[in-house]
N, C-alpha and C positions, 0 to 999 in steps of 0.2 A: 402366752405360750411359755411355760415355768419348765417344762420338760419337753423333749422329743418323742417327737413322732414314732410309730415303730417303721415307719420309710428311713427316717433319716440314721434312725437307730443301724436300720440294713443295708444301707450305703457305707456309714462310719464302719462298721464291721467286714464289708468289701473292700473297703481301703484301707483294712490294714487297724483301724485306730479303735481305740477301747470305749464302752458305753462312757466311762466316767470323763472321757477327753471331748465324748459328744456331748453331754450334760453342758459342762463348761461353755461350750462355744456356744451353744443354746444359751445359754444363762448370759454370756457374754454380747451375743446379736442384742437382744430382748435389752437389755440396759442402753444398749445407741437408741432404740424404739420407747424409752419411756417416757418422753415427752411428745411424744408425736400427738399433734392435735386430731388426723385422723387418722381412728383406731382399728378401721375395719381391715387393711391391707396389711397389719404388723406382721400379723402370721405368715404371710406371704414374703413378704423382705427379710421376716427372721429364716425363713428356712433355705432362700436363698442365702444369706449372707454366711448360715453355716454349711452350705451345699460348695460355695467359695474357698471359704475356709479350713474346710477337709481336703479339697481337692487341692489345696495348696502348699500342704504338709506332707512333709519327709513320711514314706512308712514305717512304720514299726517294726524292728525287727529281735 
């Protein structure tokens, strides 16, 4: 998962924070994920960990 979702895209954008802040966290989850020996559920804890992530950030104002 090298990029977002267009969910996670339209959530970052409901709260306030810019595709390129979403990128990052995506990019950022995905690097704790790359040694994981199994590969099937990455996607799943990457979009959790930046669904975490977003919601736990100041809005942008």
């Amino acid at each position: 998962m090298a990029a977002p979702t267009p969910k996670l895209s339209r959530e970052g954008a409901a709260a306030g924070v810019g595709e390129d802040r979403v990128r990052a966290t995506v990019s950022e989850a995905a690097r704790r994920f790359a040694d994981a020996r199994v590969r099937s559920f990455v996607p799943i804890l990457v979009e959790r960990a930046v669904r975490e992530g977003l919601s736990s950030r100041p809005p942008r104002h």
